[in-house]
N, C-alpha and C positions, 0 to 999 in steps of 0.2 A: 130283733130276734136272732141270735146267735145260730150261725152254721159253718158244720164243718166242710171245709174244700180239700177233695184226697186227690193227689197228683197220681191219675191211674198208671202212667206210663212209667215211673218210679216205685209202683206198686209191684211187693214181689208174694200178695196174697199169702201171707201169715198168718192174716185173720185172728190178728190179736184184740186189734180193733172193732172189730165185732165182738168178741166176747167179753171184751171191759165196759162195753157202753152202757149203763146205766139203764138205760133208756129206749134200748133196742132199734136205733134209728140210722144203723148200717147196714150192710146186708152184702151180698156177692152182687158183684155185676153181671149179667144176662152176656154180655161179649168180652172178647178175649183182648186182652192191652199187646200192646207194640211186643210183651215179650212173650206170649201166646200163654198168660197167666188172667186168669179171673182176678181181676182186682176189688176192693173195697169200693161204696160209691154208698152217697149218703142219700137215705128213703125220701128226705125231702121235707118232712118238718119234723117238728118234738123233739129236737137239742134243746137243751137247758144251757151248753156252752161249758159244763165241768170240765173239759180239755181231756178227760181219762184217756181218750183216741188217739190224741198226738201225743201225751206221754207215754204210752203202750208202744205208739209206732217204732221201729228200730231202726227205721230207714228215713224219717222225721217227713214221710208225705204227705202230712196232716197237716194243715193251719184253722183254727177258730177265729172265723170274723162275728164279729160283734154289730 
């Protein structure tokens, strides 16, 4: 089952990655990362693994493991 891994602390909350996903299986984070930015963090299941997340990303803190 494919899921994506967001590096919260490289996360500069864009939130591009939530509005490309397909799937609806990203969302904000509930706490604040190292740079006091709500980051990206993934719901936990229902990736399908299309990558739209880490291609959106601009700061490339997305990886899909398989």
């Amino acid at each position: 089952m494919p899921k994506p891994k967001i590096d919260k602390n490289r996360c500069k909350g864009c939130g591009l990655c939530i509005v490309f996903c397909p799937k609806d299986v990203i969302e904000w984070d509930k706490k604040l990362n190292k740079k006091g930015i709500l980051s990206a963090v993934y719901k936990g299941k229902g990736c399908v693994g299309c990558g739209f997340c880490a291609i959106m990303c601009p700061d490339a803190c997305i990886e899909i493991y398989k």
